[in-house]
N, C-alpha and C positions, 0 to 999 in steps of 0.2 A: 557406418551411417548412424548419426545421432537417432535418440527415440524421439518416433513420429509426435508423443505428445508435446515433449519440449521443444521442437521445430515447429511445432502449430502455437504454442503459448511465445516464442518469439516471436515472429510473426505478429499475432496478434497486438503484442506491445509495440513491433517497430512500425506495423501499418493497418490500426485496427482503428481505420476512419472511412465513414461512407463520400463517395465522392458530393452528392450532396449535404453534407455535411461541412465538407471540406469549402464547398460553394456560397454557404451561409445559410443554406437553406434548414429552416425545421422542420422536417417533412411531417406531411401530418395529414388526416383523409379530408381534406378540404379543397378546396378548387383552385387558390392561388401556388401554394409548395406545390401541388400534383402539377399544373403547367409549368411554372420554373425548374421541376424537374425533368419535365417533357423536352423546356429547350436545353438544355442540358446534356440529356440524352442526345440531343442531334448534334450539339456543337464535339461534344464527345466522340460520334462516332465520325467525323470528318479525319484525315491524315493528317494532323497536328497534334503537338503535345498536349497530355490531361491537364498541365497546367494551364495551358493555354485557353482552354475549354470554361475551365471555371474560374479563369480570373476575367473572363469574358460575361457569361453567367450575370456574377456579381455588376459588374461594368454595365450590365441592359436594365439589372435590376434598381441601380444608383441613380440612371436616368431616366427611371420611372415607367420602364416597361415591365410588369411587377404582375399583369395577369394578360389574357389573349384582348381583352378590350383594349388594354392599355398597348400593345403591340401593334395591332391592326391602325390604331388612329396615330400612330407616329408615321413621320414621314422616311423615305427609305432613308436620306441621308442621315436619320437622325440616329436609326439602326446600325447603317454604316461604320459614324462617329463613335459611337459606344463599342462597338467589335473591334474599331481600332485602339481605343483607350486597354481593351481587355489583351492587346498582343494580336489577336486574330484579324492579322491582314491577306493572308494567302488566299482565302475564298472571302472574302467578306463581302463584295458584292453580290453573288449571287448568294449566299447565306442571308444577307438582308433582306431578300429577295421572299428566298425563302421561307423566313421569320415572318414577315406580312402575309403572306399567303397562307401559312398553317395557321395562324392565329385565325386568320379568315374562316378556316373549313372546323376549327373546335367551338368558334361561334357558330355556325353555322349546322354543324352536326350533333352538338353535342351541349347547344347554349351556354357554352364557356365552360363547362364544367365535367371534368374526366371520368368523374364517378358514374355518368352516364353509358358513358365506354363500358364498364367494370360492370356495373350491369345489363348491356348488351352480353357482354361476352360470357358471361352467368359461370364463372369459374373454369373456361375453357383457355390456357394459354393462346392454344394456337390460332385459337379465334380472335384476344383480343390483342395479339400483334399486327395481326391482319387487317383490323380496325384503324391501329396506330399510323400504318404504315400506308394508312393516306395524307399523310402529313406531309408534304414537301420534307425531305432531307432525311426523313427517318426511314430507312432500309431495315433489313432481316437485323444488322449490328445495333441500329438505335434502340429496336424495339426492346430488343436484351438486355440495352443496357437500363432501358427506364423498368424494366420488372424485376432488375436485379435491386434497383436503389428503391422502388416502392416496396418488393414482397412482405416485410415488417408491418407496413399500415393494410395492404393488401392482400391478410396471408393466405388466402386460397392458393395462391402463386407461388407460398414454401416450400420446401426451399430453391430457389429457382438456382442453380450452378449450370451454367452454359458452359462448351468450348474453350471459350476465352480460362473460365476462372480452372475449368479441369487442368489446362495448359499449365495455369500456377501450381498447381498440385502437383502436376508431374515433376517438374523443376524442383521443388522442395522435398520431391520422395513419400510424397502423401497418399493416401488413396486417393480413388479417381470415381468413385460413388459418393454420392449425396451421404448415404448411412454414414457413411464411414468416415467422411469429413465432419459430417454433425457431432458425429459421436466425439469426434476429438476434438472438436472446439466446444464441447461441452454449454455450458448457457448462453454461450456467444452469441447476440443476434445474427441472423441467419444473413444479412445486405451489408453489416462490417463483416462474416467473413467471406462472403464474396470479392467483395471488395480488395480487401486482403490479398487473396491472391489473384486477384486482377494487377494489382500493383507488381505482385511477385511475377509474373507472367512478362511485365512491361521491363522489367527492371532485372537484371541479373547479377547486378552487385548486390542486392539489396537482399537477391535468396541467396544469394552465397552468404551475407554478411550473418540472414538469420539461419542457416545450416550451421557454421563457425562457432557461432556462439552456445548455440543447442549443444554441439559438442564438445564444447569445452567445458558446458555443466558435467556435462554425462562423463568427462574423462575424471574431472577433480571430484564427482563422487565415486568411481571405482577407486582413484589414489586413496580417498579417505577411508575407504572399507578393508585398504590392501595391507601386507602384512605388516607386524614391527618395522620401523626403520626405514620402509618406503620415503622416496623423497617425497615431500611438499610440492603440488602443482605452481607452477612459475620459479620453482629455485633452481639455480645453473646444476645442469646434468637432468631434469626431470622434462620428458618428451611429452607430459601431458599439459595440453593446454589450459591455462588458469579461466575460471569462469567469467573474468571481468577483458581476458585478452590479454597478450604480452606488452609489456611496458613501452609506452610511444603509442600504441595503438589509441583508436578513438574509443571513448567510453560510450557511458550507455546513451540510446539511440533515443532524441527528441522526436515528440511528436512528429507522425509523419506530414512531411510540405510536399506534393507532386512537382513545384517546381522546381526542385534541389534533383532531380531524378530526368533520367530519360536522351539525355547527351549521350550522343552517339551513337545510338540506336536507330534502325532504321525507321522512317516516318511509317512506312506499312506496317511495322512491328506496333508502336509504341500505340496506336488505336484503344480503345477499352472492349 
């Protein structure tokens, strides 16, 4: 097994982007990113691809559904048309359904503005999922996942690692406590590395690719430290892997894209 830290610093490099991030959004404690991350969260936790979530996201925000006023006063079809532009055909009618109606109850409950929530809930998690989770479409999954993408502007909520993200953890061989994660992602904001191994969790090529690699650091510095005359990592006869991968392989890993991911997998799997 590779060491845990260079398997967390893979990772990190191959998928250390928040999913709102990844959506366009700059989150930030103001009342428009905290609702585009709210629908986000929902379109998220439906059985469909994360790509599909937020290139949707993006798609409602293009056609100017951009905070809960501007949702509520679109017509459904108009909601519809933008869910379909974004890929999200499978539930899009009743998700536009949806969308109008929670816009309705954050006008309504909270004058549009989430920070209202936030201090209802006076730093109690469990309270303000339970808030959230009068939203049409946002279940126990949604609430997770909008306080995994908020905790950074919201940190009473730090570090929030649910289920889902322990799951990446396990897969990559990581602890399975918050301390222990933190610790080895070191300054890492606490919603990329959730995030992180949300993706690791959704994707199993993607933690095998960064285990692979972690171990192949970790083999070409034992060769380097090993005695005279050791072979060189990558030259014919040497059984340790080179840090960059054997020749043909793919190099190093571009930013992460969610929609290059998640083929083949099952739809109940692939959720955040």
């Amino acid at each position: 097994m590779a060491g845990r830290k260079a398997v967390m610093r893979e990772l990190l490099k191959a998928a250390g982007q928040t999913y709102a991030a990844e959506a366009g959004i700059k989150l930030a404690d103001t009342p428009q990113p905290l609702y585009r991350t709210l629908v986000l969260s929902c379109l998220l936790s439906a059985r469909i691809r994360a790509s599909v979530a937020v290139a949707s996201t993006r798609a409602l925000y293009e056609a100017g559904m951009r905070g809960p006023r501007d949702m509520a006063d679109a017509t459904w079809q108009q909601r519809v048309d933008a869910l379909g532009r974004g890929g999200y055909r499978r539930y899009d009618e009743r998700t536009a359904t949806q969308l109008g109606d929670g816009a309705r109850i954050v006008l309504e409950e909270w004058r549009g503005d989430l920070r209202r929530a936030r201090e209802e809930a006076d730093g109690d998690a469990a309270v303000l999922k339970r808030l959230l989770r009068r939203v049409p479409g946002l279940g126990p999954t949604g609430a997770d996942i909008f306080l995994r993408e908020v905790q950074d502007v919201w940190p009473e909520y730090r570090p929030h690692l649910d289920a889902k993200v322990l799951q990446g953890a396990e897969r990559l061989g990581l602890p399975r406590t918050a301390s222990g994660l933190t610790r080895l992602a070191a300054d890492e904001r606490p919603a990329v590395l959730a995030a992180a191994l949300v993706r690791a969790a959704l994707d199993r090529k993607l933690a095998q690719d960064c285990l692979d690699r972690a171990a192949g650091q970790s083999g070409a510095a034992t060769a380097s430290r090993g005695a005279p005359g050791a072979r060189t990592p990558g030259t014919p006869g040497s059984h340790v892997v080179p840090a960059g991968g054997w020749p043909g392989r793919a190099g190093p890993r571009r930013p992460w894209r969610s929609g290059s991911r998640g083929r083949g997998i099952p739809r109940s799997v692939r959720r955040c």
